[in-house]
N, C-alpha and C positions, 0 to 999 in steps of 0.2 A: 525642382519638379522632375521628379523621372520620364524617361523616353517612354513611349510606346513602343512595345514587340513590334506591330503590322499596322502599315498602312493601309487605307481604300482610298480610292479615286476619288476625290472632292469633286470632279465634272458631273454635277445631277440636278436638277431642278429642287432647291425646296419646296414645301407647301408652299399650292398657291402663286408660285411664280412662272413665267414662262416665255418664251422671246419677246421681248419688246416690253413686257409690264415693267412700269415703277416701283417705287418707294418711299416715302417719305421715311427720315431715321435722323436720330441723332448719335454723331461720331467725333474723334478726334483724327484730325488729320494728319498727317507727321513729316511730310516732305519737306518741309521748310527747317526741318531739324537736323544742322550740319554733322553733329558727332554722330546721331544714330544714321543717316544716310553713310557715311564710314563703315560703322560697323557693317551695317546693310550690304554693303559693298564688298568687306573684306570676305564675309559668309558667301555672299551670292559670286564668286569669283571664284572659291574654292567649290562651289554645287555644278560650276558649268557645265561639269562632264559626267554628274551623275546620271544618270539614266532614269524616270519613272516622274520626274518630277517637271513643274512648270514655275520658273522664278515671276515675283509681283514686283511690276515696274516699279522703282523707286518714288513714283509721282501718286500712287495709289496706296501708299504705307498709311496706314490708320490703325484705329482700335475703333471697332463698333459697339457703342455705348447701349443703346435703345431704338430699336426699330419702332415705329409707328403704326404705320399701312399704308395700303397700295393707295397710289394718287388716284384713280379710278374709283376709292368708296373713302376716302379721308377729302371733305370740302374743301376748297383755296381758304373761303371765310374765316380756317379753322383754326391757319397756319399764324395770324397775326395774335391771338388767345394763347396756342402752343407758346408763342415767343415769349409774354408777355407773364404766362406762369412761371417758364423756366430762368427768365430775369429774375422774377420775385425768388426763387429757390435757392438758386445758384448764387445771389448776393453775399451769402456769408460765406461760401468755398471758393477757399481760396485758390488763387491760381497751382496748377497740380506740378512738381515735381518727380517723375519719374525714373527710375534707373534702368539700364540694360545691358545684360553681361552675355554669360553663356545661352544659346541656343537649343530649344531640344525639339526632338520629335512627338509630333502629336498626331492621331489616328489620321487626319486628311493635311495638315501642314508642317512644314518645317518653321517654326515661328522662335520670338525672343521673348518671354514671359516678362512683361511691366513689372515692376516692383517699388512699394508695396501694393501687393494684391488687392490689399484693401481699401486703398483709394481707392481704385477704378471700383468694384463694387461698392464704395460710399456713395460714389457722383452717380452710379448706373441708380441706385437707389432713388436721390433726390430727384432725376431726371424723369425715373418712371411715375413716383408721384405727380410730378408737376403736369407730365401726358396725362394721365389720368384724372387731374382735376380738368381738363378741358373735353376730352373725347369717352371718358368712360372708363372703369379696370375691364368691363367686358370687351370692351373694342379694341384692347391693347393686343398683341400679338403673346400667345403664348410664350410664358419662361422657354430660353431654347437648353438644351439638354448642358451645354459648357457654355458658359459665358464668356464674352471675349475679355481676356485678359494679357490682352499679347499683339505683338505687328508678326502678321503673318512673312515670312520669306521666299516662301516656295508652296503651290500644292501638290499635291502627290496625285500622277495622272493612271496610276496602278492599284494592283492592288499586290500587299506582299509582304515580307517581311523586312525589317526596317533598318535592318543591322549595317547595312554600305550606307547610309542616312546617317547612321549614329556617329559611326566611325568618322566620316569626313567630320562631321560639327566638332565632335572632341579633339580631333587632331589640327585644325583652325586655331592657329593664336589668334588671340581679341584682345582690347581692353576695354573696360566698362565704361557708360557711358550716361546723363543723363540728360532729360531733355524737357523743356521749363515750359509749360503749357499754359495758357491766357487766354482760352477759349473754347467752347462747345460750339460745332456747326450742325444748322441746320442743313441737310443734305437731300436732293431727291437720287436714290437710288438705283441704280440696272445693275444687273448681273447674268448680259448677255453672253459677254466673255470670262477668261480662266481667273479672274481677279475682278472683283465687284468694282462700279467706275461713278461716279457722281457730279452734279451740279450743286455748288454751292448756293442755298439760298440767304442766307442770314449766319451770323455768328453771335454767339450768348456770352459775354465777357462774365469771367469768372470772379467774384470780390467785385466787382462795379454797384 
């Protein structure tokens, strides 16, 4: 995956959200993943003294799969159906295998791109079906412009050119890593601070 030239400051509200509001979303969460928290580590260790950017605690590392809606217009009622589809879906995908190597720069994060790409858009696929046989395809939250396909490391609190960004990830030795996944969460979401934060509601075992 190539770098992006220039950064923008990832600190902005998207549609629709704003201090205090929720989320319901479904993600993968990744703290509990020893060799990528390394990696995570060895990257966010060599970024300390960059300038422009803002590291994601290790405890918040995810990939966001499928958001939902704001807990203010998505019912509680709604949340045991959600689960209950995404059981039904998820039965035949099997628990996901992941890789993570090199680092690159993306318009708002310094992130490690999942591999393959195409699971995470397999499972984002089955997921979004499965919301949408309970809540509607109109209720679902519009396709976002990049899907997530990556653990964010860092966001970029500037705006600029990317080049001292590049340079430090490429001069970072690493070694690859992969990370064995058994689960989709249900999560309600906030994104009061520089790194989105959640509550666990449920978890959707993957192959069960």
């Amino acid at each position: 995956m190539p770098h992006a030239d220039q950064v923008r400051n990832h600190a902005r509200w998207r549609p629709g959200w704003h201090a205090g509001r929720t989320g319901y979303a479904w993600l993968l969460p990744l703290s509990d993943q020893p060799g990528l928290r390394k990696l995570v580590n060895d990257y966010q260790y060599a970024l300390r003294d960059l300038p422009g950017f803002d590291l994601v605690p290790l405890e918040w590392m995810h990939i966001l799969v499928q958001e939902i809606g704001f807990t203010d217009e998505v019912d509680e009622d709604q949340l045991k159906p959600l689960l209950a589809a995404a059981r039904t879906r998820l039965s035949t995908v099997l628990p996901l295998t992941l890789a993570f190597h090199h680092a690159v720069v993306l318009p708002e994060s310094l992130s490690l791109p999942a591999e393959p790409r195409s699971t995470v858009l397999e499972l984002r696929a089955a997921v979004r079906e499965a919301t949408a046989e309970v809540l509607g395809e109109a209720a679902l939250p519009p396709e976002p412009e990049d899907i997530d396909k990556h653990v964010s490391l860092a966001h970029s609190i500037t705006d600029g050119p990317a080049i001292f960004a590049i340079a430090t990830l490429s001069a970072t030795p690493v070694e690859p890593v992969t990370a064995k996944i058994p689960a989709l969460s249900l999560v309600k979401l906030t994104r009061d601070h520089s790194s989105s934060e959640w509550e666990t509601i449920a978890e959707v075992p993957l192959g069960s």
